[in-house]
C-alpha positions as CSV (number, residue, x, y, z in Angstrom):
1,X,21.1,80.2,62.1
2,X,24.1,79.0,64.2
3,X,24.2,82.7,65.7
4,X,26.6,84.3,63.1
5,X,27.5,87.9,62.7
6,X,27.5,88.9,58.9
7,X,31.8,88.6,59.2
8,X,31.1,84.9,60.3
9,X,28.7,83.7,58.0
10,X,31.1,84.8,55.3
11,X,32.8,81.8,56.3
12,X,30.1,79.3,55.3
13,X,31.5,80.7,51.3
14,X,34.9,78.8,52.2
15,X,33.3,76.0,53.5
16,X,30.7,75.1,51.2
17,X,33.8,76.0,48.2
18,X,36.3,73.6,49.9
19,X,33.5,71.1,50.4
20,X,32.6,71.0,46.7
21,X,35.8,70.9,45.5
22,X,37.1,68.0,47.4
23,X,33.5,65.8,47.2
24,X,30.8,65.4,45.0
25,X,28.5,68.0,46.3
26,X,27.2,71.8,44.7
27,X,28.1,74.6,47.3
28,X,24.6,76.0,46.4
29,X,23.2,72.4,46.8
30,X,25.3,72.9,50.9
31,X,24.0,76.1,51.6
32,X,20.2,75.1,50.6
33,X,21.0,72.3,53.0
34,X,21.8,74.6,55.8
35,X,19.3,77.0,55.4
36,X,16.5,73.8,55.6
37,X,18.1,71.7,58.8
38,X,20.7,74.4,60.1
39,X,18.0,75.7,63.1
40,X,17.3,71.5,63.8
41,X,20.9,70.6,64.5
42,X,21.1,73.6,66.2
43,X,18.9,73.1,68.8
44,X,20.6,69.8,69.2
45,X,23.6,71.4,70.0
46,X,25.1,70.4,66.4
47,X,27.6,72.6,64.7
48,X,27.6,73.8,61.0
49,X,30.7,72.1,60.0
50,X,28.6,68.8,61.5
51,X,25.7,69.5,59.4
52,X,28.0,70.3,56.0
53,X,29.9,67.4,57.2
54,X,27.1,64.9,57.2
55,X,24.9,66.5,54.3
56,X,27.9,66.0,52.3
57,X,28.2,62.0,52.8
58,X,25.1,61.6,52.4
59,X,24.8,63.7,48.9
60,X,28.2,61.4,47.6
61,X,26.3,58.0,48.4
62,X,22.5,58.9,47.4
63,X,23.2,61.3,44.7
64,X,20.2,63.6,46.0
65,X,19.9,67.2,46.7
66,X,20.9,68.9,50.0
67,X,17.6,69.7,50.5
68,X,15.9,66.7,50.1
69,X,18.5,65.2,52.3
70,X,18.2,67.7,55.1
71,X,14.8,67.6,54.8
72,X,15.2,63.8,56.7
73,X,17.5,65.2,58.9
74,X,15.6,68.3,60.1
75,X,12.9,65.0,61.1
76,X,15.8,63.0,62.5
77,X,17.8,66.0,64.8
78,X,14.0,66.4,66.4
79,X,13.1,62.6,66.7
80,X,16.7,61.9,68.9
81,X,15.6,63.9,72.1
82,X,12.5,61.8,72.1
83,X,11.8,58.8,74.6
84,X,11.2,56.0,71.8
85,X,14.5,57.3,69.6
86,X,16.3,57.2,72.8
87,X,15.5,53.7,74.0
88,X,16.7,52.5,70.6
89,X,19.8,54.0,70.7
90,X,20.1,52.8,74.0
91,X,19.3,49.3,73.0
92,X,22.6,48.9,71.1
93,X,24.4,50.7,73.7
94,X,24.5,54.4,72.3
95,X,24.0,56.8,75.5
96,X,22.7,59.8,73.9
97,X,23.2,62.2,77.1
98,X,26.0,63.6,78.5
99,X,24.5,64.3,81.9
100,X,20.8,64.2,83.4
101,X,20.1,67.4,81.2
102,X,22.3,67.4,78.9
103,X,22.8,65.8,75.2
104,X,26.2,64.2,74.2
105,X,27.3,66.0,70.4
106,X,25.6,64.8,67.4
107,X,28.9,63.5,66.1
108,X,29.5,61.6,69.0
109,X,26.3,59.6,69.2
110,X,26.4,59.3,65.6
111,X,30.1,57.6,65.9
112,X,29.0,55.5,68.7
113,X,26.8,53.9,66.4
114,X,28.5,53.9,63.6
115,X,31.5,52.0,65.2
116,X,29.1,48.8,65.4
117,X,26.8,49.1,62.7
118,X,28.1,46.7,60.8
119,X,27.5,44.4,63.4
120,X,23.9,44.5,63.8
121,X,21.6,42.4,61.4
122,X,20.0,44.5,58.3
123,X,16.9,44.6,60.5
124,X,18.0,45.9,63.7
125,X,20.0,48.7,61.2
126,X,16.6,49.5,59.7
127,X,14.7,49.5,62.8
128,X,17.2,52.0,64.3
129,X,16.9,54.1,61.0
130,X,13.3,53.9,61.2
131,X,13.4,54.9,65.0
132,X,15.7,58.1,63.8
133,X,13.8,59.4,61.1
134,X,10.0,59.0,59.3
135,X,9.7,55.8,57.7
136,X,10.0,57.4,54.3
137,X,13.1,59.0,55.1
138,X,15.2,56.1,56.7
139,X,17.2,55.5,53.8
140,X,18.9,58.2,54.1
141,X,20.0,57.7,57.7
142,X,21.1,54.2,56.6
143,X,23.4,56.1,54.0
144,X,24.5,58.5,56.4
145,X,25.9,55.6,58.9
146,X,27.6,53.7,56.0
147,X,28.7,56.7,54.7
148,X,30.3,57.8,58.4
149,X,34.3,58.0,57.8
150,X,33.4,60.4,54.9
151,X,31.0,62.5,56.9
152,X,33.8,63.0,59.4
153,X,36.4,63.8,57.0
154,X,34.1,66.6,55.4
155,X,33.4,68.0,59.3
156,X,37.3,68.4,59.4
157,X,37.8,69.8,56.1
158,X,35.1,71.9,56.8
159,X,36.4,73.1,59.9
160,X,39.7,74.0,58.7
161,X,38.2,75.7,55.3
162,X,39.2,79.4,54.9
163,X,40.5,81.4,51.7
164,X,38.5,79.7,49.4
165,X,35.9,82.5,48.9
166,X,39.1,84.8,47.6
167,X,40.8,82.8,45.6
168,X,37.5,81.5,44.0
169,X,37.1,85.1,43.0
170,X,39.9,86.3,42.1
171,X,39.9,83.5,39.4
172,X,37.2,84.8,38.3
173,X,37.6,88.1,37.9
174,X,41.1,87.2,36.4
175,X,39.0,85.3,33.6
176,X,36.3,88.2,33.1
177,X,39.4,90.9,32.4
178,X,40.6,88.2,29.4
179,X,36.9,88.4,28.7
180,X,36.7,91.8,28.2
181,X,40.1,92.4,26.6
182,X,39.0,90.2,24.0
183,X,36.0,92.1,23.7
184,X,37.8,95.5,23.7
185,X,39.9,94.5,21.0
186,X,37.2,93.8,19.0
187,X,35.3,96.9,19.5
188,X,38.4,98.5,17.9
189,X,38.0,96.5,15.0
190,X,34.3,97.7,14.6
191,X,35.4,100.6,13.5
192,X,36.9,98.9,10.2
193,X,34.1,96.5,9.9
194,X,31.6,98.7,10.0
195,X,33.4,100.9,7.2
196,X,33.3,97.3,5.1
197,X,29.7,95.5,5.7
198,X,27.0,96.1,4.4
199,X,23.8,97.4,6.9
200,X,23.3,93.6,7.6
201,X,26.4,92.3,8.3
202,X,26.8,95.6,10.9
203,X,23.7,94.6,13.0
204,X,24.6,90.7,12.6
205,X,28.2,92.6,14.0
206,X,27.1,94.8,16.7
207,X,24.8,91.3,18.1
208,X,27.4,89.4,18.2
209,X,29.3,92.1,20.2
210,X,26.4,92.6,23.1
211,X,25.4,88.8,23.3
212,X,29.7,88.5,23.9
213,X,29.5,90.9,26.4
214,X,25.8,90.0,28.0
215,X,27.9,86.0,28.4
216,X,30.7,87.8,30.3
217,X,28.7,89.5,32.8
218,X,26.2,87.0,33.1
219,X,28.8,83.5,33.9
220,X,29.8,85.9,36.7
């Protein structure tokens, strides 16, 4: 998807990091997201900051999964080239091409709409939701359209993500060398307790001791 070397799609890490910790949105939930409409907004000439970007608002608003939400969108990037999704657009004076063979960016059509929406009656909004996606899925492009400013503010966050990747990690291995100090120092005091217990209270000792370090590895 989005024709990245393994170096680039490193980046989608910083990305998807500094998307969930500025909005109410899993990175995993993102990158299940991109994997499911990623080729669709491709071929629309979309970008993967526009997809994050618009997932992301989307996610905040509804409270569903990525998935589920670009699921509707993987419909909705393939419905705009078509002659009945065009005509409605161009009913309320959204062009959607940029020349006679050519498609104007996602984000620009979408913020041509946008910019009016809250002009046009609750019908006309669902019937252009309706002409966008499948019927069971216009909701979502409802939400995406209210939700616009924020979608646009994650695209440029997005875009300007980088380093988040490293520092996520090096907090984390920072907190599994504590982990494992801890558990160092109390392999040392095995020693003693094993001289004091009784057969019992060294297996209940040496359990505690593997499920400690099993935890470490595993939260990692």
């Amino acid at each position: 998807v989005f024709n990245m070397s393994w170096d680039e799609s490193i980046k989608i890490i910083d990305k998807v990091m500094r998307i969930q910790a500025n909005y109410v949105v899993e990175a995993r939930d993102l990158i299940s997201a991109v994997q499911t409409a990623g080729p669709a907004i491709e071929a629309m000439g979309g970008s993967l900051d526009d997809l994050i970007g618009m997932i992301t608002a989307v996610v905040e608003v509804t409270r569903m999964s990525g998935r589920e939400v670009a699921n509707a969108f993987k419909f909705m990037f393939a419905r705009i080239p078509t002659k009945d999704t065009i005509k409605a657009l161009q009913d309320v004076g959204v062009n959607v091409y940029e020349t006679a063979n050519t498609f104007r960016p996602i984000t620009h059509i979408f913020s041509d709409l946008a910019k009016n929406w809250n002009n046009f009656s609750n019908v006309t909004q669902i019937s252009i939701a309706k002409a966008l996606t499948a019927a069971r899925q216009y909701p979502k492009t409802l939400a995406l359209l209210k939700a616009w400013p924020t979608a646009l503010k994650a695209i440029a966050e997005s875009q300007s993500a980088w380093g988040e990747s490293i520092e996520a990690n090096n907090i984390r291995m920072q907190a599994l060398d504590k982990r494992f100090e801890s558990l160092t120092v109390s392999f040392k005091k095995l020693g003693v307790t094993l001289a004091e217990a009784g057969i019992i209270d060294i297996l209940k000792t040496i359990a505690t001791l593997i499920a400690g370090v099993s935890d470490a590895i595993s939260s990692f």
